[in-house]
C-alpha positions in Angstrom: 137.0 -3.3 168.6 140.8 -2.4 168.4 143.8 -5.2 168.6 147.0 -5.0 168.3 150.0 -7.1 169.1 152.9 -5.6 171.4 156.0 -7.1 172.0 158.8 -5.3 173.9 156.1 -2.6 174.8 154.0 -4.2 176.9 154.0 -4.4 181.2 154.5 -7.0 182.8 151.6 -7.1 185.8 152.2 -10.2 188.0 149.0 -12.2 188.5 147.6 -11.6 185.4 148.7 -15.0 183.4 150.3 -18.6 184.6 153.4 -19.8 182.3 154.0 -23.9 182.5 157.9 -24.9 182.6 159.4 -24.2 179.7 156.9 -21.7 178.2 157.4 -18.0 177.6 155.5 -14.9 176.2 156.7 -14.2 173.4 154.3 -11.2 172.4 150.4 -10.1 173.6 147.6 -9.0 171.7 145.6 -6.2 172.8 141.9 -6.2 172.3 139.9 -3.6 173.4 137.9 -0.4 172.4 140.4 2.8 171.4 139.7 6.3 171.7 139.8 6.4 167.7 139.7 3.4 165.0 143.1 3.1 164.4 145.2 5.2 162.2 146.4 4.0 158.9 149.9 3.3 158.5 152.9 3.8 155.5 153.1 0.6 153.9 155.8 -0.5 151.7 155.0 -1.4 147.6 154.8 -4.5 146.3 157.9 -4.2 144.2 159.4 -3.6 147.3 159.2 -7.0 148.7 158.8 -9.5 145.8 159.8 -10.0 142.8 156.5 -9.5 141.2 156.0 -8.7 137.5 153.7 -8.4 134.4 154.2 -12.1 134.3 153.7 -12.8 137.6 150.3 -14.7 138.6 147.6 -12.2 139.6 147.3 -14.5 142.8 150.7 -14.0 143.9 150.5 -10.1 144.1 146.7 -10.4 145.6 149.0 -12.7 148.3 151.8 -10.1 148.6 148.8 -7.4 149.0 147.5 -9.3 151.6 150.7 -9.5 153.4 151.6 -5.9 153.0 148.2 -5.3 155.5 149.6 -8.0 158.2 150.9 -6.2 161.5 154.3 -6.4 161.8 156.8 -5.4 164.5 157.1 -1.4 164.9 155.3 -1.8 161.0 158.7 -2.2 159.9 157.4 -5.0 156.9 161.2 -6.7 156.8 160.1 -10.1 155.2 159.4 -10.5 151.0 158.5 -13.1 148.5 159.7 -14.5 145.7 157.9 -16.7 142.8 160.5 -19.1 142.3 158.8 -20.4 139.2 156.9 -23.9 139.0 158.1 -27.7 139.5 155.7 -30.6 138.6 153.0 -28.2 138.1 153.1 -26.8 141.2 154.3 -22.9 141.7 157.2 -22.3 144.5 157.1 -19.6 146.6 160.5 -18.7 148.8 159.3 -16.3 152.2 162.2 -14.5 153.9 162.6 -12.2 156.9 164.6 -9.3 156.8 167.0 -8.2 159.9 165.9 -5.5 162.5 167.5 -4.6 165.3 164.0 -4.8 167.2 164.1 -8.5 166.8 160.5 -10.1 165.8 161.7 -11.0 162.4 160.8 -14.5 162.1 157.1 -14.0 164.3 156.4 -11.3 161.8 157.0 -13.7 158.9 154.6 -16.3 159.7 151.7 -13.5 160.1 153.1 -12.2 156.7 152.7 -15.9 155.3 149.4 -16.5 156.8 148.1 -13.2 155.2 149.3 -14.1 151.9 147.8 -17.7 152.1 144.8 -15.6 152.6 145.1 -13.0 149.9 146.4 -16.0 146.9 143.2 -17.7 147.7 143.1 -21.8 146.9 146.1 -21.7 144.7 148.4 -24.9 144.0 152.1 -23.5 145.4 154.4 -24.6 148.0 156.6 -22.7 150.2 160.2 -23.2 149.2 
């Protein structure tokens, strides 16, 4: 199976879904079978968005990894991490989005946070 999640791409067939007041679509996933499996796509480094380091945890770059495979609008990747350092034994993590002119920004940063909750594993941080 093939997903993939469209936002400003996708039509708009009337009939196909019911919205309640107040509710809007904000993006769809595709699911389906594809002519091919997918083709891989340039992703950026880690250095590129975090601030990671020979000091760095090893969990926090396995969670930027992680992140780095997250789908993200037009795969533009505009979000990073930072290690903040740690606070009552607890390490703090700050998460931003970048800007792009597509838009999908802040959508793209909660997959990107999700992936590296994932990728850190059972780690004790808190997003900062």
């Amino acid at each position: 199976m093939n997903t993939c999640w469209v936002g400003l791409s996708y039509s708009k067939v009337p009939g196909t879904y019911v919205l309640d007041e107040g509710e809007k679509i904000a993006c769809y996933i595709a699911i389906g079978y594809g002519e091919t499996q997918g083709v891989s796509h340039k992703i950026k480094t880690i250095e590129q968005v975090s601030n990671a380091s020979d000091i760095t945890p090893s969990w926090f770059k396995k969670g930027v990894e992680a992140a780095l495979l997250a789908p993200t609008a037009v795969n533009q990747q505009k979000f990073s991490f930072e290690h903040v350092g740690v606070k009552n034994n607890c390490h703090q993590i700050r998460a931003k989005k970048g800007f792009s002119m597509i838009g999908y920004t802040k959508m793209d940063l909660g997959i990107a946070k999700y992936h590296f909750e994932i990728g850190a594993g059972e780690v004790n941080f808190d997003w900062v």
